[in-house]
C-alpha positions, 0 to 999 in steps of 0.5 A: 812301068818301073816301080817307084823306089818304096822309099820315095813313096813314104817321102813324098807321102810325108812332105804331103798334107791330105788335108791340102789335097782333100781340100781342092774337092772339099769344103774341110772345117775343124771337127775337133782336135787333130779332125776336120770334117767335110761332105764325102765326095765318094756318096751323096750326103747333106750331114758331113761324115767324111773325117780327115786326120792331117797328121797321120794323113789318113781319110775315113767316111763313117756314112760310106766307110770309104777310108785310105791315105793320100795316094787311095784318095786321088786314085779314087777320085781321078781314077790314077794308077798308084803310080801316076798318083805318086808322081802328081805329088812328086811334081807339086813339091817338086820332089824327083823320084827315083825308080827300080831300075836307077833309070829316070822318071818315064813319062807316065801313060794314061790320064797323067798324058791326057792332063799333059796334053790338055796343058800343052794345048792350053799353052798352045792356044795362048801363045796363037792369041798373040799371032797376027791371024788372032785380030778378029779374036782379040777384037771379040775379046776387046769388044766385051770390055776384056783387055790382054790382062783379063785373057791372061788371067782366064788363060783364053787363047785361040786356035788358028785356022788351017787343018793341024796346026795344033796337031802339029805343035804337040806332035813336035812335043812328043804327042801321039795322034792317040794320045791327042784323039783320047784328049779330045783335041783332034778329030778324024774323019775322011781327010784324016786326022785335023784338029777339032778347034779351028778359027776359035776364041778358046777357053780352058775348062779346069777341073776343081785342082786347076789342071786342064781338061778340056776347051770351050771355043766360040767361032768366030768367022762366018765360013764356019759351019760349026755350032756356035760354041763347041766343046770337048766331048766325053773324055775320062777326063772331061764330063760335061755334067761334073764340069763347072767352068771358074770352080778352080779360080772361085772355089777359094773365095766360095769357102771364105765367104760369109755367107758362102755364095756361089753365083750360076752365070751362063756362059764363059763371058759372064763369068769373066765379067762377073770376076772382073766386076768383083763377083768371084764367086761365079761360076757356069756349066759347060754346054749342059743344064745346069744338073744334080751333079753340079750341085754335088760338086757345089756342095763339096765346095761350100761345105753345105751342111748348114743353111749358111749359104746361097746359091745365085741362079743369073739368067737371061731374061728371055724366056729360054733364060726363065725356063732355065731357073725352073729347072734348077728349080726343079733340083732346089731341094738337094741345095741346103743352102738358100737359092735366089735367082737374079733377072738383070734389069732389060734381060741383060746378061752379066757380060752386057750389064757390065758393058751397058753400065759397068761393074757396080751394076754387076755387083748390085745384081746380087742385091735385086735376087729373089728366092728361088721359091719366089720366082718360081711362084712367080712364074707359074702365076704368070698368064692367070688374069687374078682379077677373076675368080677364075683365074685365082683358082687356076693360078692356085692349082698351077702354084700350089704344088710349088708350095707343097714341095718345100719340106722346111716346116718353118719355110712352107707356112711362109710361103703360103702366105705369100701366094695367099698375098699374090692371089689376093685369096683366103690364107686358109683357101691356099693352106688346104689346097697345099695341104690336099697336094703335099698328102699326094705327094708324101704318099709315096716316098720316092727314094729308096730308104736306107735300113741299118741292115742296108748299110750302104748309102743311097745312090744316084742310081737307085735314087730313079723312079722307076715303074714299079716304085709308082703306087697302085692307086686308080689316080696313077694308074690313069696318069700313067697309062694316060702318059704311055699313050701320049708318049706312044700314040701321041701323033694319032691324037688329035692334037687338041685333045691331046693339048687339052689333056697334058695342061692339067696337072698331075697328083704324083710328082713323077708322073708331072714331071713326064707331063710337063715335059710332053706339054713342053714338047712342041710339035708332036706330029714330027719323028722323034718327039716321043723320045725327045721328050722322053730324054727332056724329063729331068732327074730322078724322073728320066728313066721312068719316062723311057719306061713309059715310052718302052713298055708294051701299051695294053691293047689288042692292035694299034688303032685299039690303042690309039682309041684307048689313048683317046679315051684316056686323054677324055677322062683326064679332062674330065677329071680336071674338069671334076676338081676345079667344079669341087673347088668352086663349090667350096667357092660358092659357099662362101660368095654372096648370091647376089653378088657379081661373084656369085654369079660369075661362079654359078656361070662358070658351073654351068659352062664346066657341066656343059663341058664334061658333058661334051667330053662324056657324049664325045 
C-alpha cells in the first residue's frame, strides 16, 4: 500500500481534536488545566486514571500505562492499520490525502472495506424499504406505531427476497464475495454464494462512533424457515457481547443527563418507542444477555466514577423477562451507579406500552422502578408462604445471600431492614443470618489482587475462578464434588434426589453460582444438558463450571461414581436439613411453648429429625 505523504499525516493530526476522538468511547470530564480524565477503555477500572491532553493531542492511563496520540488510540481500539486510521480522519475533516507515489487515494483493505461494505449495505436496504415488495415491511412497521420519519431517523430498511439481490448491488459497487462473506452479509452454502438477509425488516447495528457493523433482521413472512430475528454473526467488526444497538443516537444525551441514565430495553422495537417517546437514553443488547462487557461499554459512556448515575433494566413481565433482571443482577456490583428494574404494568413491553397508551406512559415507566436490590428480594420471596414460620425461615435462607452481596456498608444495613419488613421477622434474626452468609462469602477473595510489584491491572480473563482458587474447606470440598457428580452423573441419579440436592443453597458464591444453573436446567436425562448448563453459568463462574464438568470424578469405575454422586447428593440434604434444624432452634428459644408457634416449630423438629433420618438409613 503506498505510504501517506509524512506531511499530510501531521496536518491531519493537527486539524484533529483527541478529545472529540476519545470522546465517542469515553465519558471525558475537566481534570484540571489543559487534562480531562475519563474511564481507560483499554482495562477495566471504576476510578478513572485515563488523561487526555487535547492540546498536545496525546493520551496516557496511569492505571495501565497505555499512552499514544490520535492514530495509537483508533489503531488500539478498532484494530486499524496506521494507515487506514490516517485515512478515517482524513475523511471526517474531509482533508485529501496525498501519497508517495503522486498516485491517488487507494481504496484501502481490511476493516476500513468491512466498515464500507456494511454502509453500502445499510444504504441498500433503505432505498429497498421504498420498493413496492417492502408493503408487508412497511405494514410491520406502521402496525408498531412507527412512521417513514421514525425508520429514516433509525435507518431501518429491508432486504428484498430472492437469492443475491443484495449481492448483487454491492458487486455493481466494486465489493468482492470476499470482502462481503468477512462482513457478514452473505452466505455460502450449497447453492452458493446467496445473501444471508432475505425477506426481512433490517435494522442497522452501529458501534459507539455511529459506523455500521452489522444488521438485526426480523422475518416477515411465513415461508421463512429462519429464526425469528437473525443477526450478523462474529466479524472483527461486530461482537455480539460489546454491541449495544441505540449507543450511538444515545451516548449523547447519556453523558448530559442529570443523573446520568441508561435505560436496557429488549429489543430493536422498544428502543425506537422508547426515543420516539422521549426516553433517549435506551438502549439494548443485540441477540445475547445483557453481559459484563456491555456494562464496560456503559461505564465509558457514563463516566461511571461516582454514584451519579442509573442504569434502567425494562423487561418483559413474563417469567423469562423476570429471570432476565436477575441476571443483570448478577453483574450489579461492576455498576457504580445506582440499578433500578421497571415491570410495565400488564408485562407489557415499552413497543406496546407506547401503542396500548401512549408516549407519557412510556416516560412515566421511569417513575415506577424499583432498586434492583429490591426486586431481586422480591423475587427470591416470592412462593414462600410468610404467614408461617416456615416459610419465614426459608425465604430468609433464599434472600440473605442477596443482602449479604452488597458491599456499600451504608446500603446493606438498609436493606436488611427492609427484608426484616418483607419477612415480618427480628431486624436482629435477619442481621445474623447476612452476617453468617457474607463471612462465607468474604472468606475467599475471588479475584486475584494486584501487588504494587504486579503492576498491571487485572484482567477479565484472570478475573475467572477457576478450581484451584476455591478454598480447602470440608464445606467446598462437598459442594464441589457434589457439582462434579451432578454435572457428570446427573442422568444416573435419581431424579428427585438429585432435584431435592441442587434446591439447597451453596455457602461459596461460585459453587452457587454453578448450583443455580443446574437447577435451572430442565430435563436432565436429555443429551447435552451437562454441557448446557455448564455454558449457562454466568461470568466470572463459567470457566469453573467446565472444570467441574472436565475434571476426572474420583472413583474406581462408573457405577462407583455414580453411587458416590448419590451419596454426596444425601449429605447435602442432610446438611441443609442440619441448617435449617439450627436455625429453628434458635427459633424455639424465643416462642412461647404453648403457643401455636411454638407448636408449630417443635412439629416441624420432629418432621426434619424423621427426614434426616431417611436420608441417613437410605
Amino acid at each position: 500500500m503506498p505510504r501517506i505523504l509524512q506531511a499530510d499525516v501531521e496536518e491531519v493530526k493537527s486539524r484533529t481534536n483527541i478529545a472529540d476522538i476519545v470522546g465517542e468511547r469515553v465519558a471525558l470530564k475537566s481534570a484540571g488545566v489543559g487534562s480531562m480524565k475519563g474511564l481507560c477503555p483499554f482495562h477495566d477500572e471504576k476510578s478513572p486514571s485515563f488523561h487526555v491532553r487535547p492540546q498536545v493531542g496525546f493520551y496516557h492511563c496511569f492505571g495501565c500505562g497505555a499512552s499514544g496520540d490520535v492514530y495509537s488510540f483508533l489503531r488500539e481500539m478498532d484494530h486499524v492499520s496506521f494507515t487506514e486510521a490516517v485515512e478515517r480522519l482524513a475523511g471526517r475533516i474531509g482533508y485529501a490525502l496525498h501519497y508517495e507515489d503522486g498516485g491517488a487515494a487507494p481504496e484501502t483493505s481490511g476493516r476500513s472495506r468491512l466498515y464500507a461494505a456494511n454502509t453500502a449495505a445499510a444504504e441498500y436496504f433503505r432505498g429497498q424499504l421504498l420498493s413496492a415488495e417492502a408493503e408487508s415491511a412497511r405494514r410491520f412497521l406502521g402496525e408498531r406505531g412507527f412512521d417513514a420519519g421514525a425508520a429514516a431517523h433509525f435507518g431501518v430498511g429491508y432486504a428484498p427476497r430472492g437469492w443475491d439481490n443484495m449481492l448483487k448491488a454491492l458487486n455493481a459497487q466494486g465489493f468482492t464475495r470476499d470482502e462481503l462473506s468477512a462482513a457478514g452479509l452473505v452466505s455460502t452454502g450449497q447453492r452458493g454464494v446467496y445473501d444471508r438477509f432475505r425477506g426481512r425488516v433490517i435494522w442497522p447495528i452501529r458501534d459507539v462512533t455511529g459506523q455500521t457493523i452489522g444488521f438485526g433482521a426480523r422475518k416477515l413472512y411465513d415461508d421463512d424457515q429462519g429464526p425469528k430475528y437473525l443477526n450478523t454473526p462474529e466479524t472483527p467488526l461486530y461482537k455480539k457481547t460489546q454491541v449495544l444497538y441505540g449507543l450511538d443516537l444515545a451516548k449523547r444525551d447519556i453523558a448530559r443527563g442529570d443523573p446520568r441514565r441508561v435505560v436496557v430495553v429488549e429489543g430493536y422495537t422498544d428502543v425506537m418507542a422508547c426515543h420516539l417517546a422521549g426516553v433517549t437514553t435506551a438502549i439494548a443488547t443485540c441477540g445475547t444477555a445483557f453481559a459484563a462487557e456491555h456494562i464496560k461499554v456503559l461505564r465509558r459512556v457514563m463516566g461511571d466514577d461516582s454514584a451519579n448515575g442509573e442504569v434502567v433494566f425494562t423487561f418483559d413481565g413474563d417469567e423469562a423477562g423476570q429471570k432476565a433482571a436477575l441476571r443483570a443482577f448478577s453483574e450489579d456490583s461492576r455498576f457504580n451507579a445506582q440499578t433500578f428494574v421497571a415491570v410495565a404494568p400488564d408485562g407489557l413491553d415499552p413497543c406496546d406500552l407506547r401503542l396500548q397508551r401512549g408516549d407519557a406512559a412510556v416516560r412515566g415507566l421511569m417513575d415506577a422502578k424499583v432498586p434492583m436490590f429490591e426486586f431481586a428480594i422480591d423475587r427470591r420471596l416470592a412462593g414462600y408462604d410468610l404467614a408461617t414460620v416456615e416459610g419465614q425461615v426459608g425465604a430468609l435462607r433464599a434472600a440473605a445471600p442477596i443482602v449479604a452481596e452488597i458491599r456499600d456498608e451504608l446500603l446493606r444495613p438498609g436493606y436488611e431492614r427492609v427484608l426484616a419488613r418483607r419477612l415480618g421477622m427480628d431486624p436482629t434474626a435477619v442481621h445474623q443470618q447476612v452476617q453468617r452468609v457474607a463471612r462465607g462469602t468474604a472468606a475467599q477473595d475471588l479475584r486475584p489482587s494486584r501487588t504494587a510489584a504486579q503492576g498491571a491491572p487485572e484482567t477479565e480473563s484472570t478475573a475467572r475462578v477457576r478450581l484451584t482458587d476455591l478454598p480447602r474447606t470440608a464445606d467446598v470440598a462437598i459442594e464441589r464434588d457434589a457439582l462434579m457428580g451432578a454435572l457428570q452423573y446427573g442422568h444416573r441419579i435419581d431424579a428427585a434426589l438429585l432435584e431435592r440436592a441442587v434446591s439447597e443453597q451453596f455457602r461459596h458464591p461460585a459453587l452457587e453460582a454453578v448450583r443455580e444453573s443446574i437447577a435451572s436446567a430442565g430435563d436432565r436425562a436429555r443429551v447435552g444438558w451437562a454441557a448446557a448448563a455448564a455454558d449457562a453459568v454466568r461470568e466470572p463462574y463459567r470457566a469453573l463450571a467446565g472444570e467441574l464438568l472436565m475434571m476426572p470424578f474420583p472413583a474406581r469405575d462408573e457405577e462407583g461414581a455414580v453411587a458416590s454422586a448419590t451419596d454426596l447428593c444425601r449429605r447435602l440434604i442432610v446438611r441443609g436439613i442440619d441448617r435449617e434444624k439450627n436455625e429453628l432452634l434458635g427459633a424455639v428459644q424465643r416462642v412461647p411453648a404453648d403457643s401455636d408457634g411454638g407448636r408449630a416449630l417443635r412439629m416441624r423438629l420432629r418432621d426434619l429429625d424423621a427426614e434426616r433420618m431417611r436420608f441417613v438409613e437410605s
